[in-house]
C-alpha positions as CSV (number, residue, x, y, z in Angstrom):
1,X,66.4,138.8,118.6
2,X,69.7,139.4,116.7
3,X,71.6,137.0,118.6
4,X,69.0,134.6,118.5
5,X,69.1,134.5,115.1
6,X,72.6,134.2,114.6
7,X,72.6,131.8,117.2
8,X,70.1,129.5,115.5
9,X,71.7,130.1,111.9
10,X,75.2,128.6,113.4
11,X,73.4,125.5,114.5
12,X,71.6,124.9,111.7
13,X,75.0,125.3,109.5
14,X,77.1,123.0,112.2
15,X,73.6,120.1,111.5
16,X,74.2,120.6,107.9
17,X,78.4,119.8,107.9
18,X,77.5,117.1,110.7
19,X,75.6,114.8,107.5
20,X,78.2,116.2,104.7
21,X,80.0,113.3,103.9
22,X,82.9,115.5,101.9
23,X,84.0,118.5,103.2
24,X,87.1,120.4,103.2
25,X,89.9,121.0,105.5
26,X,89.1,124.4,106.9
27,X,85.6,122.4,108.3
28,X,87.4,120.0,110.3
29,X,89.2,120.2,113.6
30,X,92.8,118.5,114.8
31,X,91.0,116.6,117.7
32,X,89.0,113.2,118.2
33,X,86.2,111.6,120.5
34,X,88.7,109.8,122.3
35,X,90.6,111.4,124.9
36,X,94.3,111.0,124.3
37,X,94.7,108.9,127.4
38,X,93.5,106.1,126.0
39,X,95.7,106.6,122.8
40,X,98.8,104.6,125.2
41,X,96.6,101.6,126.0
42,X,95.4,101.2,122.6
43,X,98.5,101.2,120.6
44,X,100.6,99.5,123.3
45,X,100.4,95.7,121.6
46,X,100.2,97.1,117.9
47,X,103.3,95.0,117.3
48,X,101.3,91.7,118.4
49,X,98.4,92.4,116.0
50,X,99.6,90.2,112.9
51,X,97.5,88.9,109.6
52,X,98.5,85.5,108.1
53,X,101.2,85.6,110.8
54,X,102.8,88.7,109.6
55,X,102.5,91.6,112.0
56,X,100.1,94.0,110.4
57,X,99.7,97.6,112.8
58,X,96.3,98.5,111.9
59,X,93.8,99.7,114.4
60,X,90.5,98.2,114.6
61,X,88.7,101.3,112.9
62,X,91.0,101.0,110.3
63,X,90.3,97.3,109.7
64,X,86.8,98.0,109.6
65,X,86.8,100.8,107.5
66,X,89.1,100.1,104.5
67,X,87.4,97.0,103.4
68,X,84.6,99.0,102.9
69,X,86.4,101.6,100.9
70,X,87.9,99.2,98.5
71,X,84.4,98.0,98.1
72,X,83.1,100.9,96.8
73,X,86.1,102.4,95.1
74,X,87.3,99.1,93.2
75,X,90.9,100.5,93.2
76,X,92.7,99.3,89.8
77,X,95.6,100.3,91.3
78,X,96.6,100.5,95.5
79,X,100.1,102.5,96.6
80,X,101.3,102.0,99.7
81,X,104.3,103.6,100.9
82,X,106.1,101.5,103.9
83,X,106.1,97.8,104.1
84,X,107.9,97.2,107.5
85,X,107.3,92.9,107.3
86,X,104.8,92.7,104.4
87,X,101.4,92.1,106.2
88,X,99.7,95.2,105.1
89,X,100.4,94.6,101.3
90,X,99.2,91.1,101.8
91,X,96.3,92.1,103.7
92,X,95.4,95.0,100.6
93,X,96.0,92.3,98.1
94,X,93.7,89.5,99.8
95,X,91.1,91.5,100.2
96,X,91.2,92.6,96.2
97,X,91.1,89.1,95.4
98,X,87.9,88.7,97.9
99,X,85.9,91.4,96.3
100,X,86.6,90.1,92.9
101,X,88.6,93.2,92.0
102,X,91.3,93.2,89.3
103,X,93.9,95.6,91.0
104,X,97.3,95.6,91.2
105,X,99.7,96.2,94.4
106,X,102.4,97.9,94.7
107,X,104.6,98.4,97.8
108,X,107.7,100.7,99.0
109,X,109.8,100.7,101.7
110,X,114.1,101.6,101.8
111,X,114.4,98.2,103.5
112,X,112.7,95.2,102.1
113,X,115.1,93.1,103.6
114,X,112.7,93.3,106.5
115,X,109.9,91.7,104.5
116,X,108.2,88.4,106.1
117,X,109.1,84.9,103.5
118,X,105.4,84.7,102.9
119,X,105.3,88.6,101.5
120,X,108.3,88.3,99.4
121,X,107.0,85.0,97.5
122,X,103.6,86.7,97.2
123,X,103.2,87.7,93.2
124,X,100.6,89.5,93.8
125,X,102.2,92.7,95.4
126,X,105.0,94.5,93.6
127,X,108.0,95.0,96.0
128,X,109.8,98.4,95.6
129,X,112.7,99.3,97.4
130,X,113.5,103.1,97.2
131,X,114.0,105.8,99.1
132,X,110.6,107.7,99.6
133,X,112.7,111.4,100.2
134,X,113.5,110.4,97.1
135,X,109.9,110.0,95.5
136,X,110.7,110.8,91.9
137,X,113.5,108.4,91.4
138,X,111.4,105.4,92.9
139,X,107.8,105.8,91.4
140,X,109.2,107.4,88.2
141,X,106.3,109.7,86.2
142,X,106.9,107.0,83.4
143,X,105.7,104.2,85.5
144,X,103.0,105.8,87.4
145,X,101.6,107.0,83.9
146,X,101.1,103.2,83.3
147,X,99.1,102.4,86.6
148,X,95.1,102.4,85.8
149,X,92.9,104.1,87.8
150,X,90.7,104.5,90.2
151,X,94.2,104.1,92.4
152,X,94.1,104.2,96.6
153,X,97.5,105.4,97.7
154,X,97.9,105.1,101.2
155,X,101.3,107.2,102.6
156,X,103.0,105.4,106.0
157,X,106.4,106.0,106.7
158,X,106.5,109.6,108.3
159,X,109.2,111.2,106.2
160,X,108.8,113.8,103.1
161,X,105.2,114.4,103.4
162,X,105.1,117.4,101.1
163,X,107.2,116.2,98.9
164,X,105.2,112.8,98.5
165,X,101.8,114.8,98.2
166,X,103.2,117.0,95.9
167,X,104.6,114.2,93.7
168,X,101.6,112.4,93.6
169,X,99.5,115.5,92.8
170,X,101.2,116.2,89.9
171,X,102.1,112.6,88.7
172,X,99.0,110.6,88.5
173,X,96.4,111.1,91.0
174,X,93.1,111.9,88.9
175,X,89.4,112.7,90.2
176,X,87.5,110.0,92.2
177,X,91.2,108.5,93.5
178,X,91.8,108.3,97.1
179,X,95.0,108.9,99.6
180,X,95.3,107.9,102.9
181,X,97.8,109.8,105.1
182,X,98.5,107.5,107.7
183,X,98.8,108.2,111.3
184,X,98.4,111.6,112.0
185,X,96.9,111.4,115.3
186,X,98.8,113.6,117.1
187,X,97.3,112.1,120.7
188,X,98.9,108.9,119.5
189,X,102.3,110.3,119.3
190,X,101.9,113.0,122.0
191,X,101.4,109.9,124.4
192,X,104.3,108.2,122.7
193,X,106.6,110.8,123.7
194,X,109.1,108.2,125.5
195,X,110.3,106.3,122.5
196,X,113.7,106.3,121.9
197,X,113.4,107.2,118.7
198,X,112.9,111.2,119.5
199,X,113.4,112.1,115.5
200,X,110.7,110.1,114.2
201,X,108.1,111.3,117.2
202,X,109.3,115.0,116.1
203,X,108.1,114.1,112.7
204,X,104.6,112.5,114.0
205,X,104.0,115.8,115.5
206,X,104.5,118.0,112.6
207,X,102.3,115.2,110.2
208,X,99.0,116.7,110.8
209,X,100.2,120.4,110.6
210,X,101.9,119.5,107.5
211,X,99.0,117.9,105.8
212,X,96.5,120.5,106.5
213,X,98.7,123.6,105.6
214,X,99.0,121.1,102.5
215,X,95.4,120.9,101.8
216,X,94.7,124.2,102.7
217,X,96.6,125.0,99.2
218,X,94.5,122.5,97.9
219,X,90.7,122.6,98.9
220,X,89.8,122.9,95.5
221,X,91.2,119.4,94.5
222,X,90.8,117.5,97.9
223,X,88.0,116.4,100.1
224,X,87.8,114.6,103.5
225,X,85.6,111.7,103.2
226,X,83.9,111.9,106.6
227,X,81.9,108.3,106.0
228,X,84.9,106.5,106.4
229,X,87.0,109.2,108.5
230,X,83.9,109.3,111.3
231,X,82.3,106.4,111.5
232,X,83.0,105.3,115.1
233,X,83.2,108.6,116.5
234,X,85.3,112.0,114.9
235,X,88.2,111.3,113.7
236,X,88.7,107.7,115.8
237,X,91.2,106.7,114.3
238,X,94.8,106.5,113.9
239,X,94.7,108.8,111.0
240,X,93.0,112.2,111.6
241,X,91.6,114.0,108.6
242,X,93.5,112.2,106.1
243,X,90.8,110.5,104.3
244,X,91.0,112.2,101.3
245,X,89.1,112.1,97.6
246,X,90.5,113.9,94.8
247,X,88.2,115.9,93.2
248,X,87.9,118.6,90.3
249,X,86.4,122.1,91.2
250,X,83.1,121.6,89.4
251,X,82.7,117.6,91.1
252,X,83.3,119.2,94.4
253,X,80.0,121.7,93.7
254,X,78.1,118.2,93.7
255,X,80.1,115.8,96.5
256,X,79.6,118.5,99.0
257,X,75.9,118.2,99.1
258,X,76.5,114.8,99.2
259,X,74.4,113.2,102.2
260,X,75.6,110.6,104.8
């Protein structure tokens, strides 16, 4: 009867996470519904995937879902850290200016000579060219203490992760924001294990250990948002448990009973 019991309890605790919408690190798992074989195949053309004619590299969850989250968060203020041609930052700023929402967007990458014509004569994105291990000298306390808020900062170039969340933690990020870490699948880049660039598939590796050792120091301030994170499947995504709200300890009391 003991076992029974215990048996029964762990269900009915692993139904209750299954309809948590925020929950914190330690409840999630580094895996995903799709089996990492697919991960090849489904990345393979990322480069032809393009929006306005700029290439983009977003996968289709991530097209779905982000639209939605800007929806409901209304971001004042969207971060993103990597521009490779531009098309993201266009693609962030279009879709403010289709909801109606009065944000600004700003963009970093240590190469902007990359950047696509129609991204660098777009005024709607603010172009930033820095060196992200260098996160303090490019988005400066003094300017980030400017930005309004709610912000979305979404982290993409695979360098400095620590160093970038710890910057942003203790420069501006404020309950009810949201970070994306982008790309820590660690199928995608297990299956990737050809390219010739053997430095930057090292640091793909380590981006989902880093982040959660990261957020384990952090549960009090951080939740997953599994609305968005789940919503074709556990963690189907590019980005693995790296949907994340920031919260206060006595918010995180009431988001956790939060339903899906």
């Amino acid at each position: 009867m003991k076992n029974k019991s215990i048996h029964k309890s762990t269900i009915s605790e692993q139904q209750t996470l299954k309809y948590r919408r925020f929950v914190k690190i330690y409840d999630r798992e580094d895996r995903c519904d799709i089996p990492k074989s697919a991960w090849r195949p489904l990345t393979d053309n990322a480069y032809l995937q393009t929006w306005k004619g700029v290439l983009l590299e977003k996968d289709p969850m991530q097209i779905a879902a982000y639209p939605m989250l800007l929806y409901e968060l209304q971001p004042k203020t969207i971060i993103e850290l990597g521009a490779l041609k531009g098309g993201s930052a266009i693609w962030l700023a279009d879709h403010l200016e289709l909801f109606g929402i009065q944000g600004e967007v700003y963009c970093v990458d240590n190469d902007l000579s990359q950047l696509d014509e129609k991204a660098k004569t777009d005024s709607r994105i603010h172009f930033i060219e820095g060196d992200c291990q260098e996160i303090s000298a490019v988005l400066p306390t003094e300017l980030l203490s400017k930005l309004p808020h709610p912000w979305l900062v979404i982290e993409d170039i695979h360098d400095n992760l620590v160093g970038i969340l710890e910057h942003f933690h203790h420069n501006g990020l404020q309950t009810g924001d949201y970070l994306i870490i982008e790309d820590t699948n660690k199928f995608m880049w297990e299956v990737w294990d050809d390219w010739e660039d053997q430095e930057l598939i090292q640091r793909g590796l380590r981006k989902m250990d880093d982040l959660r050792s990261w957020l384990m120091k952090h549960q009090d301030e951080y939740l997953i948002d599994t609305y968005y994170q789940d919503m074709y499947g556990y963690n189907v995504s590019k980005n693995w448990n790296s949907i994340l709200k920031r919260t206060s300890k006595n918010e995180q009391k009431n988001l956790i009973r939060t339903r899906i």
